[in-house]
RODO-2510 file (C-alpha; in nm, 4 decimals, decimal comma):
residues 549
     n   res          X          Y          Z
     1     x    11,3911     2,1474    12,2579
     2     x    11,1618     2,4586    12,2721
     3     x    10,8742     2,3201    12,1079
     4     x    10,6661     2,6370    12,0649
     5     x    10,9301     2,7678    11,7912
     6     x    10,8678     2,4171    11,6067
     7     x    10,4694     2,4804    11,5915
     8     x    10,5166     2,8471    11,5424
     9     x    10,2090     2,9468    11,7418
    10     x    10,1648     3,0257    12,1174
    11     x    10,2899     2,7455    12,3072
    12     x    10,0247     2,5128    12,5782
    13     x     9,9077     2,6292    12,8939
    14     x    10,0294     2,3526    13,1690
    15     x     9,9735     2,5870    13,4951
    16     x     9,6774     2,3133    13,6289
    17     x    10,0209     2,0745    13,6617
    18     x    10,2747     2,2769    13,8122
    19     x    10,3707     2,1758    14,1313
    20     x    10,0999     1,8639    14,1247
    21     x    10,1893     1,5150    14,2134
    22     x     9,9000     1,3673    13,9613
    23     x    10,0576     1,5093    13,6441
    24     x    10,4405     1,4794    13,7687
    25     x    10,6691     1,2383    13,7646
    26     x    11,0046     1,3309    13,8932
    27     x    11,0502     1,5688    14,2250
    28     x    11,3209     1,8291    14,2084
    29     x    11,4820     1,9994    14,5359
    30     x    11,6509     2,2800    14,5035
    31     x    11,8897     2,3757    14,7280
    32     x    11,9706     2,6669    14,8086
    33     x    12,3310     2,7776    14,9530
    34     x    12,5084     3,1262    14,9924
    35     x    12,6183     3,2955    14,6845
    36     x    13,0080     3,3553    14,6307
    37     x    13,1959     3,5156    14,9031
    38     x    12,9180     3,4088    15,2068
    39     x    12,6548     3,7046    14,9897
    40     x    12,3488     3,6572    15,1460
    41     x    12,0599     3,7840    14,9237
    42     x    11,8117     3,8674    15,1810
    43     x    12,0281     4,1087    15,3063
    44     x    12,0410     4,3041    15,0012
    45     x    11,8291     4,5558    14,8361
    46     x    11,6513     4,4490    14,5027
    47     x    11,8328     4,6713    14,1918
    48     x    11,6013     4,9243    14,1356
    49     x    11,8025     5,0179    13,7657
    50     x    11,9444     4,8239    13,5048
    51     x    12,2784     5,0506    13,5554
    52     x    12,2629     4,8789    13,9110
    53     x    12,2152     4,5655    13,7959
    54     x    12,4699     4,5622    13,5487
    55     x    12,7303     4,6855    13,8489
    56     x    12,6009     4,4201    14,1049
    57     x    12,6683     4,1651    13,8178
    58     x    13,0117     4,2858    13,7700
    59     x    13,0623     4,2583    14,1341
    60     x    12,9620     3,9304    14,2104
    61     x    13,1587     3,7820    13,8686
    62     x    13,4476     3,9292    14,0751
    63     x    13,3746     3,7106    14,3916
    64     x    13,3106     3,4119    14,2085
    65     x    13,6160     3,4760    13,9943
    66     x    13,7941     3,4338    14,3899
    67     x    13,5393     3,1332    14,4390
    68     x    13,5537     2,8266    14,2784
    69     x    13,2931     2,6594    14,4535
    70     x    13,0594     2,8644    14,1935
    71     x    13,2205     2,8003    13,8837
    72     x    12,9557     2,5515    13,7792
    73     x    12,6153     2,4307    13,8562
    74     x    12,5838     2,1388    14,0446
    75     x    12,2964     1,8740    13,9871
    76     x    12,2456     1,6159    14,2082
    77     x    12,0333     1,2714    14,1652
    78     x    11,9550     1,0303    14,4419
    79     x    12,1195     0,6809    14,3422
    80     x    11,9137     0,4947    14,6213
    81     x    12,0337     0,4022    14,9695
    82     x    12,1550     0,7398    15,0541
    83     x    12,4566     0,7708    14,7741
    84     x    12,4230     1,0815    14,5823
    85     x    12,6524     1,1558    14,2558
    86     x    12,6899     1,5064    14,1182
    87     x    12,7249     1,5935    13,7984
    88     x    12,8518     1,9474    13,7202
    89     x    12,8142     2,1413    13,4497
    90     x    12,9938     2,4498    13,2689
    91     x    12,7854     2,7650    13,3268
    92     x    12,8503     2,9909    13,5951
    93     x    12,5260     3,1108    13,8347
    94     x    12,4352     3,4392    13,7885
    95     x    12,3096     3,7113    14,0452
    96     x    11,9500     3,8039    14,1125
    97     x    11,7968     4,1091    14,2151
    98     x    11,4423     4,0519    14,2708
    99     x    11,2658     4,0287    14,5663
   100     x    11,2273     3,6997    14,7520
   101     x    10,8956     3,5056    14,5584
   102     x    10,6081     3,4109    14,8407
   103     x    10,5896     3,0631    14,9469
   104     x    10,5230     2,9535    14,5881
   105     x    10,6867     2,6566    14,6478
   106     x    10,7167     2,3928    14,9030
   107     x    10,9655     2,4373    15,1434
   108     x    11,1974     2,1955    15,3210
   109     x    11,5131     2,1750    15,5728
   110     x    11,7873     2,0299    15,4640
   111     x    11,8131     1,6609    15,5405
   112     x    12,1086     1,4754    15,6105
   113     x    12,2258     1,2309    15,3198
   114     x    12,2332     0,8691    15,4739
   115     x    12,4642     0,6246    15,4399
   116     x    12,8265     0,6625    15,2549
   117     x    12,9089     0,6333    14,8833
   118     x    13,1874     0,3654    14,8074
   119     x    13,5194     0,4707    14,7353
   120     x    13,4932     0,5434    14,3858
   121     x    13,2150     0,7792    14,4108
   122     x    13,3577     0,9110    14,6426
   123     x    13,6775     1,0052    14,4316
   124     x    13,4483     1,0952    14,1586
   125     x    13,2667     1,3909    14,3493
   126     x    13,5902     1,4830    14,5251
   127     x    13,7862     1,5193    14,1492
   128     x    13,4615     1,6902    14,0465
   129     x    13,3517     1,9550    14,3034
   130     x    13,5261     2,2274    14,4535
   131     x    13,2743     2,3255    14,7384
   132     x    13,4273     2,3967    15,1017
   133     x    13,2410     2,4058    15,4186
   134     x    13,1286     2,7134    15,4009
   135     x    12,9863     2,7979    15,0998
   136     x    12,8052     2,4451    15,0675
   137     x    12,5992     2,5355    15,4190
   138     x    12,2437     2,4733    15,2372
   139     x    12,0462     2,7789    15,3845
   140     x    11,6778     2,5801    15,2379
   141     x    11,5517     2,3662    15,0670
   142     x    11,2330     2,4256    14,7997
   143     x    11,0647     2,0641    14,7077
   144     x    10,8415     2,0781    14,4033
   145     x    10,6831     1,8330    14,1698
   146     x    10,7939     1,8660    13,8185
   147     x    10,7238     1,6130    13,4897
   148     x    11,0140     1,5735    13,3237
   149     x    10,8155     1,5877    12,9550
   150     x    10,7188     1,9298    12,9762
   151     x    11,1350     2,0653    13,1682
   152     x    11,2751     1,8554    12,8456
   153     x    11,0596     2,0315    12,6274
   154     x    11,1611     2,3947    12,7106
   155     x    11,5346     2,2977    12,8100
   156     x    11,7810     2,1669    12,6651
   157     x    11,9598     2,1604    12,9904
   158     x    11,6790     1,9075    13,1629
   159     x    11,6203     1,7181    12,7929
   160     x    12,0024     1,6428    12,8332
   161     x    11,9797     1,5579    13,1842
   162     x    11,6580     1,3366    13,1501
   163     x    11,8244     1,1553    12,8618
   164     x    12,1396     1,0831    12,8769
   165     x    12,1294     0,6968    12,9215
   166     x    12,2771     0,7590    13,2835
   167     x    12,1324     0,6222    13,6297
   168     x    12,0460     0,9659    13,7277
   169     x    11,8379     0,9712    13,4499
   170     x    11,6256     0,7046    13,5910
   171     x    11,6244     0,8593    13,8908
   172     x    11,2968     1,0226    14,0394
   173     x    11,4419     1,2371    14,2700
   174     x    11,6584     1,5140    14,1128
   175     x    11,8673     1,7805    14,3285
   176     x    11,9609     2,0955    14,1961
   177     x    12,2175     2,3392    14,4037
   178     x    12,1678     2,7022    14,3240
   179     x    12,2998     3,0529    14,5318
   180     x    12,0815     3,2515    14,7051
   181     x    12,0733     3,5541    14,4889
   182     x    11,9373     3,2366    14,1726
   183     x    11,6505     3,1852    14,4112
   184     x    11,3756     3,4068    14,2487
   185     x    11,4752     3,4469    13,8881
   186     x    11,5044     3,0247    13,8646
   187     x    11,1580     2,9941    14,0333
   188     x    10,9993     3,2190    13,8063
   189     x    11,1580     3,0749    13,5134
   190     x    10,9499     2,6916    13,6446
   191     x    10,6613     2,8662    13,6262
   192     x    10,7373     3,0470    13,2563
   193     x    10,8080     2,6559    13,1817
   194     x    10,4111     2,5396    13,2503
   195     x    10,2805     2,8789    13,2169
   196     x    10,4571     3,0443    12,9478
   197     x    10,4300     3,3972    13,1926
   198     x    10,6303     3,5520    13,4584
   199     x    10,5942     3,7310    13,7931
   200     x    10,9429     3,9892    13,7338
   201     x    10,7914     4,3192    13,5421
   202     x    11,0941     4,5534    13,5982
   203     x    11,3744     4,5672    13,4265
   204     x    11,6715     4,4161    13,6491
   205     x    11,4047     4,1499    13,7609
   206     x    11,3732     4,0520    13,3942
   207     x    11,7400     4,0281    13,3417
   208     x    11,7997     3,7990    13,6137
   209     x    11,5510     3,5624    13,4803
   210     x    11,6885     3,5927    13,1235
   211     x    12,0052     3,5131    13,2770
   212     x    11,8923     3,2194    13,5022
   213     x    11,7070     3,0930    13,1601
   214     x    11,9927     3,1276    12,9629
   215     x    12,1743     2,9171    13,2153
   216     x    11,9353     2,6278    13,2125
   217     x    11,9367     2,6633    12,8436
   218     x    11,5526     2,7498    12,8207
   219     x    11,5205     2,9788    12,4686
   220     x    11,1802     3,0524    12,5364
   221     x    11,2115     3,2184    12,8397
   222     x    11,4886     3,3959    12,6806
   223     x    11,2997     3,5787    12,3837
   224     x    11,0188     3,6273    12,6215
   225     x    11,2180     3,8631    12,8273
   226     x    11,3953     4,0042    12,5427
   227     x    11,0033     4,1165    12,4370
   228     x    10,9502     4,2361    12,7550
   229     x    11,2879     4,4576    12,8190
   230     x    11,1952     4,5652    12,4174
   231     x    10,8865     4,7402    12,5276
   232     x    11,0076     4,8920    12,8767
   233     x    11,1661     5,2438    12,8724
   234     x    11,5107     5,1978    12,7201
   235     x    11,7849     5,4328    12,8177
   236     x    12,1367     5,4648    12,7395
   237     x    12,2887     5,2846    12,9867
   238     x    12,0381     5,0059    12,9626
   239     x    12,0811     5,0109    12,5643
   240     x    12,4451     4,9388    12,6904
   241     x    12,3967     4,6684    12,9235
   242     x    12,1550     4,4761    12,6245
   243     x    12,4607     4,5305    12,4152
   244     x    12,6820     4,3046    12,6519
   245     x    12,4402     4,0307    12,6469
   246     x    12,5613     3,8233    12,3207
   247     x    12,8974     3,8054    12,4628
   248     x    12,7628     3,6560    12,8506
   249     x    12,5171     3,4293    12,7045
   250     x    12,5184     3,1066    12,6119
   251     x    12,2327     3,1083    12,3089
   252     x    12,3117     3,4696    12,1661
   253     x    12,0455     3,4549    11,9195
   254     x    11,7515     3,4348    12,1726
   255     x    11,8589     3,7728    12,2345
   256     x    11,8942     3,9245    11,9265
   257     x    11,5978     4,0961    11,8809
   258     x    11,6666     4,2807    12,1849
   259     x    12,0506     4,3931    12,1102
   260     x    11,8929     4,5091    11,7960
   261     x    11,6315     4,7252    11,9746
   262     x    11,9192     4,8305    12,1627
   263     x    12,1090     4,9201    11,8576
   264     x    11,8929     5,1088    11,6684
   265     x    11,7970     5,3266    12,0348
   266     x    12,1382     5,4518    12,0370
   267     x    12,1789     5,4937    11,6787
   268     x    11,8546     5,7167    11,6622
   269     x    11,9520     5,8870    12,0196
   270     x    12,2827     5,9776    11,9001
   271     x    12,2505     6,0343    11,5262
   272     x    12,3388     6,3855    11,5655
   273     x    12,7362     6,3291    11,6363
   274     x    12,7866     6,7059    11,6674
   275     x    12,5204     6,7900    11,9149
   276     x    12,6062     6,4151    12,1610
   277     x    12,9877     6,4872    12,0836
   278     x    13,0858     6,4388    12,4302
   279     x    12,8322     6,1702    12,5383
   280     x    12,9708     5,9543    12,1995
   281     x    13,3068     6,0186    12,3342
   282     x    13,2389     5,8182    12,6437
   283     x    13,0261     5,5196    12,5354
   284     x    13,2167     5,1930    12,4584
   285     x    13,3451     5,0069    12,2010
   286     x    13,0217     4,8210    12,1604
   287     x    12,8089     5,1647    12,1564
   288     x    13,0220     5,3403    11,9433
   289     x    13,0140     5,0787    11,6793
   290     x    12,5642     5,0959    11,6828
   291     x    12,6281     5,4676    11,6398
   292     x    12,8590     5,4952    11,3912
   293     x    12,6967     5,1775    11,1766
   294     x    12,3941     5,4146    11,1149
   295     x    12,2740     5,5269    10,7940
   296     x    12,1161     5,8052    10,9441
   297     x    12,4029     5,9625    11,1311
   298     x    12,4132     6,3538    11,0838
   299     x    12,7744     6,3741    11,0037
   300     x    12,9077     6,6845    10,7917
   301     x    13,1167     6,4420    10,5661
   302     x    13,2733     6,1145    10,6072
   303     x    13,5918     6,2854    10,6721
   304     x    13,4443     6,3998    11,0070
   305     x    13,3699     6,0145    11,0929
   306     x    13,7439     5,9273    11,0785
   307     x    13,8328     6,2600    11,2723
   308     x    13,5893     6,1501    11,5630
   309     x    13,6768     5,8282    11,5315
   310     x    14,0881     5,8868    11,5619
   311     x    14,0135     6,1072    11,8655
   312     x    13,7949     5,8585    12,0614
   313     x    14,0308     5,5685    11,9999
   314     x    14,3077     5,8107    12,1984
   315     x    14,1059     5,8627    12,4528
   316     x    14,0215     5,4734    12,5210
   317     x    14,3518     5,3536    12,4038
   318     x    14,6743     5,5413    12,5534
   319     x    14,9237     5,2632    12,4047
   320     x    14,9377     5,3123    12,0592
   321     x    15,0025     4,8817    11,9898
   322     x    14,6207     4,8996    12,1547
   323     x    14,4969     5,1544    11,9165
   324     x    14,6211     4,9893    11,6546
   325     x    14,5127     4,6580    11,7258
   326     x    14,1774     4,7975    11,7729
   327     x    14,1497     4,9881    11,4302
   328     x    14,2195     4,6285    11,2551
   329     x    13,9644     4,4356    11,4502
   330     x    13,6590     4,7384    11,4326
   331     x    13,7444     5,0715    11,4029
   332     x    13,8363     5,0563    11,0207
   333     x    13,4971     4,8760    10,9189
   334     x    13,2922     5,1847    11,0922
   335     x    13,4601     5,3969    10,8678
   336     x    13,4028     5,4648    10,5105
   337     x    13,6343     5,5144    10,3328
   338     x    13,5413     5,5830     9,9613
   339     x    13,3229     5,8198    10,0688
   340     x    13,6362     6,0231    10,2119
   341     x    13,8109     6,3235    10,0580
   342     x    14,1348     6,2243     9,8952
   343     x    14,2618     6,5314    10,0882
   344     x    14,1824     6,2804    10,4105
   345     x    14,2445     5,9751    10,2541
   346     x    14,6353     6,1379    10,2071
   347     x    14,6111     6,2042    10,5573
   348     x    14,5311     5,8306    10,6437
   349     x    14,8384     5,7021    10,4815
   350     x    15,0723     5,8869    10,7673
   351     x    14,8559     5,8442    11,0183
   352     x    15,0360     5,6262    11,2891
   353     x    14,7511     5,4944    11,4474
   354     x    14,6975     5,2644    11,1556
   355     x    14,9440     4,9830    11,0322
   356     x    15,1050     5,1454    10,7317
   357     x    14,9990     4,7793    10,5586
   358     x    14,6277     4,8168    10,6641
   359     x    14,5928     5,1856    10,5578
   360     x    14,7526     5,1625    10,2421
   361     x    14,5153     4,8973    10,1363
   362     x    14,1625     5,0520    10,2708
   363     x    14,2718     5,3911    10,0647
   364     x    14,3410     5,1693     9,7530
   365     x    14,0173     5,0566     9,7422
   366     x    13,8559     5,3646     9,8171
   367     x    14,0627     5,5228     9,4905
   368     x    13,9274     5,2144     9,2981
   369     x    13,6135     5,2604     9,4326
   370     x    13,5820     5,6339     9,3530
   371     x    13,6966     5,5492     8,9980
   372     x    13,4406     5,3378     8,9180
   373     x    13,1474     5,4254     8,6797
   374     x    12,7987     5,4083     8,8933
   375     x    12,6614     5,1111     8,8079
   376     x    12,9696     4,9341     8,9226
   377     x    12,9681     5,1239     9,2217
   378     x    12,6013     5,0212     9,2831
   379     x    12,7031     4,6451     9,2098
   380     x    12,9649     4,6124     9,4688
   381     x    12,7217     4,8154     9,7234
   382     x    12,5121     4,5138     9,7045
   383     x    12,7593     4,2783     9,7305
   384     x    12,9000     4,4381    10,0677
   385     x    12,6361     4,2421    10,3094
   386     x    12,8448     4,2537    10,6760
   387     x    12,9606     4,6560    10,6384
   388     x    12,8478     4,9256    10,4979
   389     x    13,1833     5,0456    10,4129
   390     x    13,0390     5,1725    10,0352
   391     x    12,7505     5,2941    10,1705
   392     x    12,6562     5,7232    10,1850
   393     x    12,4912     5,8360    10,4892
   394     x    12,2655     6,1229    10,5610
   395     x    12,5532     6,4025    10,4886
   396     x    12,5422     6,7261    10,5587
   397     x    12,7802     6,7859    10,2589
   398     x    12,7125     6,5623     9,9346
   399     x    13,0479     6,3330     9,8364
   400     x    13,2513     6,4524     9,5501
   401     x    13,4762     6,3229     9,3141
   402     x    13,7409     6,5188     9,2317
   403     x    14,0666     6,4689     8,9603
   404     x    14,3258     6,6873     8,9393
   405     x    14,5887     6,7947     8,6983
   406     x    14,8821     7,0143     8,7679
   407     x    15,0098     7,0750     8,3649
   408     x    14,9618     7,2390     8,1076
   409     x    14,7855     7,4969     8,3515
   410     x    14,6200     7,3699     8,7790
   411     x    14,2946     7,2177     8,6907
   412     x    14,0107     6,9562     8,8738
   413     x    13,7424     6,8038     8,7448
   414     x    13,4730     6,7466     9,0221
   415     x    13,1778     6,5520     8,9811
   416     x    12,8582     6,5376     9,2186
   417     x    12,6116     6,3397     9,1823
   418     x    12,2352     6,3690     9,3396
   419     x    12,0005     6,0716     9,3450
   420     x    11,6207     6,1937     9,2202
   421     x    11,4724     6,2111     9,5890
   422     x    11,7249     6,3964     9,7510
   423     x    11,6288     6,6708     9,4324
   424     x    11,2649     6,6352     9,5246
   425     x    11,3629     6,7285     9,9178
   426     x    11,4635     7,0648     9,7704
   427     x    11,1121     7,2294     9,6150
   428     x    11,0467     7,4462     9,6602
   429     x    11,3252     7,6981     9,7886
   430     x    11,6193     7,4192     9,9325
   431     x    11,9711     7,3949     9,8928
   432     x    12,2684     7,0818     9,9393
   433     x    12,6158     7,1700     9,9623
   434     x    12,8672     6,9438     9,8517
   435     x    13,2318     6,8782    10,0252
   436     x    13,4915     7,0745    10,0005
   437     x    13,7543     7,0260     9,7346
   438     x    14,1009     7,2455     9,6368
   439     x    14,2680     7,4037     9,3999
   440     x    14,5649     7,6608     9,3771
   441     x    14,5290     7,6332     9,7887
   442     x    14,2116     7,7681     9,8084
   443     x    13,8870     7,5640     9,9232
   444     x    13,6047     7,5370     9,7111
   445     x    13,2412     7,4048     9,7344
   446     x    12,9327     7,3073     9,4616
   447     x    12,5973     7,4061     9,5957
   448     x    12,2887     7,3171     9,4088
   449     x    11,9312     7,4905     9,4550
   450     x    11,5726     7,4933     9,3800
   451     x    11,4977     7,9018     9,3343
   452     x    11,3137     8,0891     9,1152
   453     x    11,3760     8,2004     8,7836
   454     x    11,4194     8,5956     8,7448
   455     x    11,3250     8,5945     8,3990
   456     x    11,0421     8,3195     8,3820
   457     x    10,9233     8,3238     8,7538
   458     x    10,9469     7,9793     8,7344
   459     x    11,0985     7,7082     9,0062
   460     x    11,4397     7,5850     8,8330
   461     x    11,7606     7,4084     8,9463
   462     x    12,0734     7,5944     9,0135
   463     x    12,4138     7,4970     9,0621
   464     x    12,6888     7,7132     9,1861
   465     x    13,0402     7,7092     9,2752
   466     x    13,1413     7,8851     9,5696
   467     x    13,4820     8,0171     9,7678
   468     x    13,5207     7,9304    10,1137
   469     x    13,7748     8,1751    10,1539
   470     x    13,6187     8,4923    10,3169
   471     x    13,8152     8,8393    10,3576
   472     x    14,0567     8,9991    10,1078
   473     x    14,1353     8,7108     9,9235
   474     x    14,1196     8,7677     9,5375
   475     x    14,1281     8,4258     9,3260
   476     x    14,0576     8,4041     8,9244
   477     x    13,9287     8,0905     8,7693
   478     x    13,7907     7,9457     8,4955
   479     x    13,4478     7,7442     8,5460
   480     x    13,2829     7,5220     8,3450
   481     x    12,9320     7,3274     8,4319
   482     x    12,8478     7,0016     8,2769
   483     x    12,5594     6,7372     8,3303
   484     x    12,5306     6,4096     8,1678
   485     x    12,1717     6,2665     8,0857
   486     x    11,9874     5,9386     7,9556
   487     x    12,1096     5,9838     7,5364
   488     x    12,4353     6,1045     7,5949
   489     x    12,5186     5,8277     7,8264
   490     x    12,8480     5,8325     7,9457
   491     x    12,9198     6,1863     7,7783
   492     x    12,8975     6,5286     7,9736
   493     x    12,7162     6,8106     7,7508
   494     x    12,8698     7,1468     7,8838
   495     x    12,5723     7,3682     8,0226
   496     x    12,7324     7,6880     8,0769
   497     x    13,0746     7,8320     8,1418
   498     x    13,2945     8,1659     8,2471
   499     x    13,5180     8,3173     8,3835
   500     x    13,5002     8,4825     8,7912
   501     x    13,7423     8,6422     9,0281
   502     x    13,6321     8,5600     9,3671
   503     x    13,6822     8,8020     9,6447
   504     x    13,4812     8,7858     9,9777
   505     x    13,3161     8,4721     9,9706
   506     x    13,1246     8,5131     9,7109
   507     x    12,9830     8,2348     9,4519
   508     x    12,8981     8,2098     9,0688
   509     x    12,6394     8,0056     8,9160
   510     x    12,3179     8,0038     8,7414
   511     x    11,9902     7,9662     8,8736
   512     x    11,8221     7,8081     8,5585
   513     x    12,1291     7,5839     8,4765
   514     x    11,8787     7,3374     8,2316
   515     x    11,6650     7,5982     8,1007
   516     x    11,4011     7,4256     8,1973
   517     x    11,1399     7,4734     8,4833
   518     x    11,1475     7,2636     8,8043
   519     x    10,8606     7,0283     8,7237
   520     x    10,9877     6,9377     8,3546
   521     x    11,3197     6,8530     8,5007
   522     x    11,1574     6,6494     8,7744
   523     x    10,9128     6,3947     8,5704
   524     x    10,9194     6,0392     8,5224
   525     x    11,0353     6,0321     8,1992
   526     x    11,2868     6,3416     8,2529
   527     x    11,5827     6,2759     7,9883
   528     x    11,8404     6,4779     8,2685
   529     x    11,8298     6,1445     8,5097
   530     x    12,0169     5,8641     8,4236
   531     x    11,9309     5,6013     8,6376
   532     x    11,7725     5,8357     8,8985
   533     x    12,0791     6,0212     8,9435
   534     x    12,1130     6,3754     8,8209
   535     x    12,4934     6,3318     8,7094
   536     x    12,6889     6,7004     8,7185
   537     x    13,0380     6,8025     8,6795
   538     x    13,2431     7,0946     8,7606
   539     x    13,5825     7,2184     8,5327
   540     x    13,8140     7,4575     8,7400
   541     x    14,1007     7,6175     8,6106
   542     x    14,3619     7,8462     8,6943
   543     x    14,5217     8,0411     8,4283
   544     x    14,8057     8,2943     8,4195
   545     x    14,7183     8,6401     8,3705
   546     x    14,6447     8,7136     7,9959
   547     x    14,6064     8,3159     7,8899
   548     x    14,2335     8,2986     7,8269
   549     x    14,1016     8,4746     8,1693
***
């Protein structure tokens, strides 16, 4: 039902009828019996954490697992002359932590039923509930006056119940069986029903009402605490717990602005992989996926992704059928793979935690993808809506594209490419290094910078090409620098080139590579961005001694 999502405005006020015999119609009891294993709530401490919440939860799943008397709800509705029928229904009761509510309600002792249901009933609530002596020991009874109108309303659970053609419902008197630890959470939820607020203000209270909500299928109450939990103090392990809620729910997308609060917490918290190495290494499945789905995520390269990602699913997965099934179902979309190094990419084709089937096919398309021109590239971005698999993040060290030739002499072309804003970032005195890439064995990197110009004084764009090797390594190459711009279209115009024998660790470049200063390059109507992208290639080669070096 859930009628204030149909108006789209803030829904009535109907507090002046709760619990009032002149605007009701129908009088509920709700019984309350000892949760699953004989728990007794008010013996128990209210959860002061969501942690402790989440734990408590796990533990009493356990014991109801072991007792099938609270498998279901049960519902019961006078029939007249003392028969009773019970209808049961597929949700499981949750646990509460709260503290018992005052005497908000009116409160009864259990009354015996009178009389005896004839034979077929009686075969009816035998075939259909499971409870035993001891767990069906009603501790109280709460008695409260209810109109049916405004339960249907909010709840789909009471619309169904109030409308299903049925004798119970034409039945004024309605029973409904809850545990002990339900108590709080399902009273406050009656009053969110008339009064659209709640008593629970912490945390673990608010999840137990979401939960109890969820249960009687009230969506309102559900987004309401989702609000709520959104502007409490999130934490990890909370951000965790919010995670698990889609999957123990039964109407996941009442909750779905909260999971995505949740998400973007640990995404932001985390976003530095390096620095939170070992606390990434411990979250689960579900918080590894908000982390690693982040734009944002301070990563050296996407080849450090797939490292950290390899290494975690070890450590959660010993048998290597698990870590393989996992990498099909959600590693591999986490990972991007066109953005890879086709150093790594050759790396993922042996690797043994991924079906030989499976990685063969996510490094194809990364090749294709690599090979296409930008706008293509750019097209089937867009069209990847679930994943971001073709997506860049916030790298520490700018993609590359690299071909390589091994005749007539070793040779890569590499190209890098640098959208306008991330050359704005640079004024006036930045620098972005670009992955590593190889040739002749050796490790190589592009670095381009916003310096000043020796001659002129003027801010200008560099680009350099630098060794990673440090020590007594001597390497000669032959460099060429090329950049592509609005008339020549698809052409590269070669900027400068040389020759250089590195030794040390030292790099070769020039500072003013378009002769131009910083604020010419950078205008509107610049002719050295195509499409906003400053487009830049690299030409190694390695010649023997005495063949043009």
């Amino acid at each position: 039902m859930d009628t204030d999502t149909c108006s789209g405005g803030t829904s009535p006020s109907f507090a002046f009828a709760f619990n009032d015999s002149n605007f009701s119609d129908r009088v509920l009891h709700i019984e309350i019996v000892a949760g699953a294993s004989g728990e007794a709530k008010s013996s128990g401490e209210p959860c002061s954490t969501v942690g402790a919440w989440a734990r408590q939860k796990k533990r009493r799943r356990g014991a109801d697992a072991k007792d099938k008397a609270f498998e279901n709800v049960c519902v019961m509705v006078g029939l007249g002359g003392g028969q009773e029928e019970q209808i049961m229904t597929g949700t499981q009761p949750e646990p509460d932590d709260a503290e018992e509510e005052g005497d908000v309600m009116i409160e009864e002792s259990p009354t015996s039923m009178a009389g005896s249901p004839p034979a077929e009933d009686q075969d009816q609530m035998q075939s259909t509930s499971s409870w035993n002596s001891e767990s069906s020991t009603v501790l109280r009874v709460k008695t409260i006056h209810i109109s049916s109108a405004i339960l249907a309303a909010k709840s789909r659970f009471f619309y169904k119940l109030f409308s299903n053609g049925m004798r119970e419902s034409e039945q004024k008197a309605v029973t409904l069986r809850i545990t002990d630890s339900e108590e709080v959470p399902v009273m406050d939820m009656l009053q969110f029903m008339y009064t659209g607020g709640l008593q629970a203000n912490t945390a673990p209270a608010l999840l137990d009402v979401l939960v109890a909500a969820d249960k009687f299928e009230v969506a309102t109450c559900m987004r309401h605490c989702s609000r709520l939990l959104r502007e409490l103090q999130m934490t990890p392990e909370s951000a965790l717990v919010y995670l698990d809620l889609p999957s123990s729910v039964l109407l996941p997308d009442a909750v779905q602005s909260l999971t995505d609060a949740a998400k973007a917490f640990l995404a932001d918290r985390y976003k530095d992989i390096g620095r939170f190495h070992e606390d990434v290494m411990h979250l689960p499945l579900a918080g590894l996926e908000a982390v690693l789905s982040s734009d944002d995520l301070q990563v050296a390269s996407e080849d450090a992704v797939y490292d950290f990602v390899l290494k975690w699913a070890r450590a959660h997965y010993a048998k290597i059928e698990e870590r393989r099934e996992i990498f099909r179902s959600k590693l591999v979309w986490l990972i991007r793979f066109p953005m890879m190094s086709s150093r790594k990419l050759r790396k993922v084709l042996v690797c043994n935690d991924i079906e030989h089937d499976l990685a063969s096919k996510l490094v194809m398309e990364a090749l294709s993808f690599k090979a296409e021109p930008p706008h293509r590239q750019k097209h089937i971005m867009v069209e990847e809506i679930v994943h971001k698999r073709f997506s860049e993040r916030a790298y520490k060290y700018r993609p590359v594209k690299v071909v390589e030739f091994d005749a007539p002499y070793q040779q890569c072309l590499v190209f890098l490419d640098l959208r306008k804003e991330e050359c704005l970032t640079l004024w006036p005195q930045g620098r972005v290094y670009s992955q590593a890439f190889h040739l002749g064995g050796q490790c190589f990197f592009l670095s381009a910078h916003c310096s000043v110009d020796q001659q002129t004084a003027a801010h200008c764009f560099g680009l350099f090409l630098g060794m990673q090797e440090k020590g007594s390594v001597s390497f000669a190459v032959e460099y060429e620098f090329a950049a592509r711009s609005k008339q020549e279209e698809w052409k590269f115009a070669p900027r400068v080139k040389g020759n250089y024998v590195f030794t040390g660790g030292k790099a070769v470049g020039y500072r003013n590579l378009f002769s131009c200063p910083w604020q010419e390059l950078m205008k509107d109507d610049s002719d050295y961005f195509h499409q906003n992208v400053l487009h830049l290639r690299a030409e190694l080669t390695i010649k023997p001694q005495g063949q043009g070096m």
